[in-house]
VEXDREN-339405 format. One record per atom (N, C-alpha, C): residue in one letter; x, y, z. Coordinates in steps of 0.1 Angstrom, whole numbers, plus 2048, in hexadecimal, padded with zeros to 3 digits. Example, Ala and Ser with C-alpha at 12.3 -4.5 7.8 and 13.67 -1.06 7.14 Angstrom:
REM residues 2
A8847C784EA87B7D384EA8847DF84ES8807EA847S8897F5847S88180084F
END
This chain:
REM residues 327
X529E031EAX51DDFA1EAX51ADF61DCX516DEA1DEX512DE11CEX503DE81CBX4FEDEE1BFX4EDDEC1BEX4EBDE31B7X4E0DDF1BAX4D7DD31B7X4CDDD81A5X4D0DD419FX4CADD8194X4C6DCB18FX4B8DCF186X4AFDC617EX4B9DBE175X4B4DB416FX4BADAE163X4B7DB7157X4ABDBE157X4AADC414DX4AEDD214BX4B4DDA158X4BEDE3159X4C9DDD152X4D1DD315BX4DEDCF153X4E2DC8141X4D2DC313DX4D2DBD131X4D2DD1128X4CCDD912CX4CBDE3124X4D6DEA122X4DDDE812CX4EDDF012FX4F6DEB126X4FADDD128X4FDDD4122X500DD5111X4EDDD7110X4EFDD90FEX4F2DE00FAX4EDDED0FDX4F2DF90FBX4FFDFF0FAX508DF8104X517DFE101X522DF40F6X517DE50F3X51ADDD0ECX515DE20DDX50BDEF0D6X507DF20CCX4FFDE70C7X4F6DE00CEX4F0DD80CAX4E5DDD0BEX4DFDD50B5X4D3DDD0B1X4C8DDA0B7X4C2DE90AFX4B1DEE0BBX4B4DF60C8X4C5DFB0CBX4CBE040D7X4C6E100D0X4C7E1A0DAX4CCE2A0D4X4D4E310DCX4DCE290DCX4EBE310DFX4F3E3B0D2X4F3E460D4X4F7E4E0C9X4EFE5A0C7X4EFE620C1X4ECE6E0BCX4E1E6D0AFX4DAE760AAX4D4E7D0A4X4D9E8A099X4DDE8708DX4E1E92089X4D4E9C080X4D9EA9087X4CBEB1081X4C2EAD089X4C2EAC095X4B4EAA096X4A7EB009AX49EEAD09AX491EB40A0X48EEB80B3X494EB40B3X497EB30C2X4A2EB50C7X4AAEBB0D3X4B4EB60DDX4B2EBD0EAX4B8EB20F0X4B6EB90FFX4BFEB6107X4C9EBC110X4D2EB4119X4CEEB9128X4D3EAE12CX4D4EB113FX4E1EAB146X4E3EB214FX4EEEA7157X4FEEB0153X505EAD15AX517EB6155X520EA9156X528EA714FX534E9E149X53CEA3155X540EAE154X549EB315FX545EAE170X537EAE173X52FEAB180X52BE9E181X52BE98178X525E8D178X519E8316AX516E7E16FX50AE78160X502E82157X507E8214BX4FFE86141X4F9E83135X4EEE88132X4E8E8412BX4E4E9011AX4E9E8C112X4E6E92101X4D5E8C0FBX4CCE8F0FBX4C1E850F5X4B9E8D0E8X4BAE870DCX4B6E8C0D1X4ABE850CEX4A1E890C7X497E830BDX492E890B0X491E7D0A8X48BE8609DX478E82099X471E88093X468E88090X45DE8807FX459E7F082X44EE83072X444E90073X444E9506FX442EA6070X433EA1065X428EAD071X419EA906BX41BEB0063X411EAD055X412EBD04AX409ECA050X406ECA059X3FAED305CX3FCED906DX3FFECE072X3FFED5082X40CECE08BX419ED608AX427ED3092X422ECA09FX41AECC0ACX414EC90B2X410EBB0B5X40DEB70A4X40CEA50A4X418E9D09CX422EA509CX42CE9C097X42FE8F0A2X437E8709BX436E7C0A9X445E780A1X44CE710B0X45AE6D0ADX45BE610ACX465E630A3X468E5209AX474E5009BX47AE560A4X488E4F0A6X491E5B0B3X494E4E0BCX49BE5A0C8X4AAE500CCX4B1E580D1X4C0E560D2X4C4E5D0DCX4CFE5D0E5X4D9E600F4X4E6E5D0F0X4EAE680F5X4FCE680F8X4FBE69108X4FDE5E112X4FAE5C11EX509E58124X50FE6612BX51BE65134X518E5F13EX517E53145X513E53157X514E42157X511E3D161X50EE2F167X50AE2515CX506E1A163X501E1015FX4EFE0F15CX4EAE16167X4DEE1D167X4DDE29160X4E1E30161X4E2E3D150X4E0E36147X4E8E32141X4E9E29135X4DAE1E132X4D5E1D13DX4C8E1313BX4BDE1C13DX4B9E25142X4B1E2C143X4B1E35137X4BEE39131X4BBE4511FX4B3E37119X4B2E2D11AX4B4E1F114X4A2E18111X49CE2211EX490E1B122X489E2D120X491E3711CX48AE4411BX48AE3B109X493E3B105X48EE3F0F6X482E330F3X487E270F8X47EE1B0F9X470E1E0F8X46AE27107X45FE2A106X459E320FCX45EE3D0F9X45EE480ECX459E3F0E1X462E350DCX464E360CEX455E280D0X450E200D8X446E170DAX43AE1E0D9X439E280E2X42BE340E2X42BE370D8X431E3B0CDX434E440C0X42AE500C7X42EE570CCX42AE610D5X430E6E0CBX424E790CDX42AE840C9X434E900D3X43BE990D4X443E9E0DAX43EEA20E9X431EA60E7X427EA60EFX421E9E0F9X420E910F2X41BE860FDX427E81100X431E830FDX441E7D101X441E8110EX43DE90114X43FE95122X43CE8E12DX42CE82129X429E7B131X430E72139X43BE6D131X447E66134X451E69142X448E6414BX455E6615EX45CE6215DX46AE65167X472E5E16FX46EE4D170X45EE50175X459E4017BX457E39173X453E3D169X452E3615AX45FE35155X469E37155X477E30152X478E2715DX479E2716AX47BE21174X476E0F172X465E1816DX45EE0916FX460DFE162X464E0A155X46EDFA149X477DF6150X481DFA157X48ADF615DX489DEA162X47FDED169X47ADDF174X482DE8186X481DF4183X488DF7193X496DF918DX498E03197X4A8E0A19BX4A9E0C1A6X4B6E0E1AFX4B7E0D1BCX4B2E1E1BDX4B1E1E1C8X4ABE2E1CDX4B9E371C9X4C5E321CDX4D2E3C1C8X4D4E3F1BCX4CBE391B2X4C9E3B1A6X4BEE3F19FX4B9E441A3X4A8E4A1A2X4AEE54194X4BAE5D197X4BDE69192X4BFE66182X4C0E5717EX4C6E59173X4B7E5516CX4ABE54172X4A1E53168X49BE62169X49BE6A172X497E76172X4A6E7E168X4AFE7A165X4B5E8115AX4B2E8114DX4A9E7514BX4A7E7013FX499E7913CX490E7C143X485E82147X486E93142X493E9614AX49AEA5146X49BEA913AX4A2E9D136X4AAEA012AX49DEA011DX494E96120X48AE97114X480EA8116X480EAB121X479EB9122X481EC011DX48DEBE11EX493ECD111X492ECB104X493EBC101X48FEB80F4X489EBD0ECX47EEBF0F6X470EC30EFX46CED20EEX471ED50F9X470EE60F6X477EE90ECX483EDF0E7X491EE60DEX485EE50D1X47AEDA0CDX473ED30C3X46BEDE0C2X464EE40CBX45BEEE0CCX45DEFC0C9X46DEFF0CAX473F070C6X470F0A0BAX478F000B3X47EEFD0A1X46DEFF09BX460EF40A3X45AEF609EX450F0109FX44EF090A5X445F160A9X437F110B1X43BF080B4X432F030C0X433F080CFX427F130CFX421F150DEX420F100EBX42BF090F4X427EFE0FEX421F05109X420F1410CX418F1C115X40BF1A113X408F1A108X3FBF1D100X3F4F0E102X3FAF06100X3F6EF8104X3F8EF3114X3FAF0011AX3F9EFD128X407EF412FX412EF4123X41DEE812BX427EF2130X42CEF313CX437EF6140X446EEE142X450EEF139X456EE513CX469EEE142X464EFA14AX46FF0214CX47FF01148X479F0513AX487F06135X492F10138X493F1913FX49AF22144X49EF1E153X49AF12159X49DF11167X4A7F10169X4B5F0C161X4BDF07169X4C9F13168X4C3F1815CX4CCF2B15CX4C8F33166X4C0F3116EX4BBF3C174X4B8F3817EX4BDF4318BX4B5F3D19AX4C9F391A0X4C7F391AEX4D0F3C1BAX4D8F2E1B4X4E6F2B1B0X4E9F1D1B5X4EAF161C1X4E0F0D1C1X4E2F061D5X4F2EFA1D2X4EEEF01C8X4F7EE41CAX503EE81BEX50EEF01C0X514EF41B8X522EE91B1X523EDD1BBX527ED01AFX51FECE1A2X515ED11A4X50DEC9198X501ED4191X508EE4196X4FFEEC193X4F2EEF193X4E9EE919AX4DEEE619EX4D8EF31A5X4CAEFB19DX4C8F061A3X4BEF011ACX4B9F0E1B4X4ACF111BCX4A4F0F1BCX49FF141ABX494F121A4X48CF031A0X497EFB199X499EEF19AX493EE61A4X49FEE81ABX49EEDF1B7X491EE01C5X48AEE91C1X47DEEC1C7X470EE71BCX474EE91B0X46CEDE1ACX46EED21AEX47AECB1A9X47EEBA1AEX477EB61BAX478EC01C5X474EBE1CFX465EB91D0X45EEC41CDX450EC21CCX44AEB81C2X44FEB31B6X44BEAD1ABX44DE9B1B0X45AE9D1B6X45DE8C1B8X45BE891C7X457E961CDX44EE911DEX45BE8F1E6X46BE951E4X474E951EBX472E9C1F5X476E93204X475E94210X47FE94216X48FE94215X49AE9221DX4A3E93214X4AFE98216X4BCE9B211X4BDE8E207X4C3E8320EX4C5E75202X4BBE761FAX4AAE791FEX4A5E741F3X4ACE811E2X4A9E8B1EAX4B2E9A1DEX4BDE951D4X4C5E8C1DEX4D0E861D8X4D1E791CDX4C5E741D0X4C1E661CAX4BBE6B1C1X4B3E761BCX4ABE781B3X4B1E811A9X4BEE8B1B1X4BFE951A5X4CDE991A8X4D9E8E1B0X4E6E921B2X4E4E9E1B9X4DCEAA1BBX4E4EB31C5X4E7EAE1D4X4F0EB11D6X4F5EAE1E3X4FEEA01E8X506E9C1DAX509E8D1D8X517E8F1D8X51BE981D7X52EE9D1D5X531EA31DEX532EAC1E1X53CEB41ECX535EB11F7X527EB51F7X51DEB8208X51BEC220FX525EC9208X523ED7211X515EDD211X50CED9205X4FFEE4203X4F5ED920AX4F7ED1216X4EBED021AX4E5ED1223X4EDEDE22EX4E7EE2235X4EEEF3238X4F3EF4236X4F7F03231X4EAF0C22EX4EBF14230X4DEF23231X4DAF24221X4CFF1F21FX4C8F1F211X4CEF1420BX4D6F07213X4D7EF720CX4CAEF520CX4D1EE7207X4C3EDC204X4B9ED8210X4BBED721BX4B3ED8229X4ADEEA226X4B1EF0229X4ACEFB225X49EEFD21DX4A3EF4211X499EF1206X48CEEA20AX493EE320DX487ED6217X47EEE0222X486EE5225X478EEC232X472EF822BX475EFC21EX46CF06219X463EFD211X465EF520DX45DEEE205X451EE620AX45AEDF217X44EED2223X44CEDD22EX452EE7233X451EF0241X451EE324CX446EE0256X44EEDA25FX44EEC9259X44CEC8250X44CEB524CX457EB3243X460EBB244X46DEB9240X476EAF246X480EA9242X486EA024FX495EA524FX498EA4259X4A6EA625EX4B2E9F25CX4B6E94259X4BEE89259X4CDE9425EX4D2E88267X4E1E9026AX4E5E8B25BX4F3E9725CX4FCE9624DX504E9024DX506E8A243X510E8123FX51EE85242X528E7F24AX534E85248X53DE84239X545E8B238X54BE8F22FX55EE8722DX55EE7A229X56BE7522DX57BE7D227X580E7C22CX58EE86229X595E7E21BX5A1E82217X5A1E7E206X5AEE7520AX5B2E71209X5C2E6620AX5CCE6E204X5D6E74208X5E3E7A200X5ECE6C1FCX5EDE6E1F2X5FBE621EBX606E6B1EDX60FE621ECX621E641EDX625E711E3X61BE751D8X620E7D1D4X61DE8B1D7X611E891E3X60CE921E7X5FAE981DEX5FAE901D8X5EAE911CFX5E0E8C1D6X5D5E8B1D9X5CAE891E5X5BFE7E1DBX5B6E751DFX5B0E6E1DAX5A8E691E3X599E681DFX590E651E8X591E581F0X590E591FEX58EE4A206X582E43203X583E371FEX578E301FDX56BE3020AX561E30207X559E3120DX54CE2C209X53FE23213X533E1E212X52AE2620FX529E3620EX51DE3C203X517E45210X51BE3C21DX512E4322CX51FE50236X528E5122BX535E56234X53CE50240X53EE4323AX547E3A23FX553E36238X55DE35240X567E31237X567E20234X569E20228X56EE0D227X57FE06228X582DFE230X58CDFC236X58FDF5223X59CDFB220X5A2DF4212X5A0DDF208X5A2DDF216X59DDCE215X58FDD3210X583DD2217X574DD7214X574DDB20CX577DE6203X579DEA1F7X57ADE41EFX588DDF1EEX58DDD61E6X583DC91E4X57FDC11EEX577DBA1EBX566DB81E5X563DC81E3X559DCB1E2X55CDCC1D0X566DD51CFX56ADD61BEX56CDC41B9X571DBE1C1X575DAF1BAX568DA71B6X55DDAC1C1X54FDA51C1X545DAE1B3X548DB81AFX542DBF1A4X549DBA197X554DB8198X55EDB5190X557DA418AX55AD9E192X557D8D195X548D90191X540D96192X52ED95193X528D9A187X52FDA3184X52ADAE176X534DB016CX53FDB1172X54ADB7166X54EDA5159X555DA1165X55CD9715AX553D8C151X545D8B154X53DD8514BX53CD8B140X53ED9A13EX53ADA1135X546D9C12BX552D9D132X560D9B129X563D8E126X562D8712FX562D7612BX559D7411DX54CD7B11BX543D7310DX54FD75101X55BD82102X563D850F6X56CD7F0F8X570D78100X57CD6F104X586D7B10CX585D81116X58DD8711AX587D89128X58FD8F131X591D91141X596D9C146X596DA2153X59EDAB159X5A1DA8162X5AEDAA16CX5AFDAB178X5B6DB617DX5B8DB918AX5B9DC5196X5C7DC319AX5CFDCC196X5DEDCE195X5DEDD41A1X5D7DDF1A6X5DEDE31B3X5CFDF01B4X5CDDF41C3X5C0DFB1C5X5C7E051D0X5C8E0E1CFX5CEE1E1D5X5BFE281D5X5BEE261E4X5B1E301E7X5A6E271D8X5A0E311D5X593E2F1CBX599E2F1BEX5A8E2C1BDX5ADE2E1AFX5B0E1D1ABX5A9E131A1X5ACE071A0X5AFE06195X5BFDFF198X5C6DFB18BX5C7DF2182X5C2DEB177X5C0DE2173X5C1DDE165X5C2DD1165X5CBDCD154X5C3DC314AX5BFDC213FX5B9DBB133X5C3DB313AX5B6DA3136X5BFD97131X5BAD95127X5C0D8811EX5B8D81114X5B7D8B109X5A8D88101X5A7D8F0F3X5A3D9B0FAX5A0DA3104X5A2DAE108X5ACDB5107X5B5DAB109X5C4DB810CX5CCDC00FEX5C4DB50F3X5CCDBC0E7X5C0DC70DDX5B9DC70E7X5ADDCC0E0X5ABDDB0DDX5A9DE00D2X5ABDEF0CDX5A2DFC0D0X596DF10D9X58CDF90E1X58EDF90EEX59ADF60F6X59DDF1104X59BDFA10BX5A0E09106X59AE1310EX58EE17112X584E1510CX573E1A107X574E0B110X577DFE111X571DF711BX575DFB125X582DFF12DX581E03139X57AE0B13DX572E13138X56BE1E13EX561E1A13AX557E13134X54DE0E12FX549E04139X54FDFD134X54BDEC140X54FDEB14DX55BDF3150X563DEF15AX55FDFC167X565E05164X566E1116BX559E17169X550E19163X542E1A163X539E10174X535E0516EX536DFF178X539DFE183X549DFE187X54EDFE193X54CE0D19EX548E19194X546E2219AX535E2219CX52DE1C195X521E14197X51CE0F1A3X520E001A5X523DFB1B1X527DFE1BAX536E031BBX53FE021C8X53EE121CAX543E191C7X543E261C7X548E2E1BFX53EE3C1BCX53DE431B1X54CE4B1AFX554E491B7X562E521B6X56DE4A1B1X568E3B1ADX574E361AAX580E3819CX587E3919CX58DE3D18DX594E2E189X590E2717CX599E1B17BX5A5E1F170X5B0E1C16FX5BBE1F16BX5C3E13161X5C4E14157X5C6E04153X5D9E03150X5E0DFD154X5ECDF9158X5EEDEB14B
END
């Protein structure tokens, strides 16, 4: 399925992997801050550093003057680290008033994200709460004592429920209660558990499970998503069947024309402004093959665009399993 994203989603995406100036794409060396959330291995993650003008007298009011992301994930990842540092560094907010900063409040610079993408402004949200404890750390600042809990031990500790994405109990019963999650998708939309395999969402102490300890009877039930079988190729290696997000399969044509319409809609404008192109050599299950034209094809960054512009996106849009392969 295509998401519908803001202009000002796609203008932030855009710049950011372009290094435009006024981005903060990149790192922080030394710094006063860091915090990460999310696994590379699992899916979207996020590195977020800041640094700070340090009060001469009270840690407490230092305030940050400069924040930065190393953001693995989507198109929406990449615009929401984009609209986390954005808001930070506009507040000139101290480490403290930074916490203020929601999911919703990334959401609403955005101008909106689709609900399947909820997760990547609540990562951004994650990632600055470790930040800050790491800042509170270094600096001997008391956040109990100031009444903030920002559970930094949660994700070490406590039963794993959603074990793609390591996602504990502890966690995930707050997410629950904090973002007013009511049904499996929404769990999935807000925090990836239960977005990969499926098996934990109704299994004895899954995420339904979770839901009726949390809502008791105002929990909802949704039947489960089926689970599509994987495609064996000729050499005997298995690859996911394309699929609409609802556990349906998509007949190859469908597919295919779904990647040509992301491609045609979002990808090749980006490559056309440098004088260059791509097209679709051949598409095997969710594996799409494809070739630079133009000042693309001799280009010494070709690789970092296919995964950046191209395969970023297309697992964006069309589906999150796709692997693009450049031929």
């Amino acid at each position: 399925m295509a998401w519908e994203y803001s202009e000002k989603t796609k203008q932030l995406f855009m710049d950011a992997v372009q290094g435009k100036p006024g981005t903060h794409l990149g790192e922080i060396k030394d710094p006063d801050g860091m915090g990460e959330h999310g696994s590379i291995a699992c899916g979207d993650s996020m590195r977020f550093t800041f640094r700070v003008e340090r009060h001469p007298t009270d840690p407490a009011k230092d305030v940050i003057t400069d924040a930065r992301y190393l953001t693995f994930g989507c198109t929406s990842a990449i615009a929401a680290s984009e609209a986390l540092c954005a808001l930070i560094e506009r507040g000139h907010y101290t480490p403290i008033e930074a916490l203020k900063i929601q999911n919703k409040d990334i959401v609403e610079y955005l101008e909106g994200l689709p609900d399947q993408k909820i997760h990547c402004s609540v990562m951004g949200a994650e990632a600055l709460e470790a930040a800050v404890f790491n800042w509170a750390q270094k600096r001997g600042v008391d956040l109990a004592a100031l009444g903030i809990d920002i559970h930094p031990d949660e994700q070490n500790e406590g039963r794993i429920v959603c074990k793609c994405f390591s996602l504990t109990e502890p966690y995930l019963k707050r997410k629950i209660k904090e973002l007013n999650l009511r049904t499996i998708p929404e769990i999935t939309n807000a925090v990836k558990a239960g977005g990969a395999c499926m098996s934990c969402h109704h299994v004895p102490g899954g995420l339904q499970d979770l839901l009726d300890e949390v809502w008791g009877a105002d929990a909802k039930h949704p039947a489960p998503l089926k689970i599509l079988p994987n495609i064996r190729m000729p050499d005997d290696t298995e690859i996911p069947t394309p699929g609409d997000g609802n556990g349906e399969v998509l007949s190859p044509y469908h597919f295919s024309k779904q990647v040509e319409k992301a491609l045609d809609d979002y990808v090749r404008p980006m490559l056309k402004r440098d004088g260059g192109d791509v097209e679709i050599v051949d598409i095997k299950g969710t594996l799409v093959y494809c070739r630079f034209q133009g000042a693309c094809a001799g280009c010494a960054g070709a690789a970092q665009t296919m995964t950046m512009m191209i395969e970023r996106p297309l697992k964006d849009m069309v589906d999150e399993r796709i692997r693009v392969i450049q031929v």
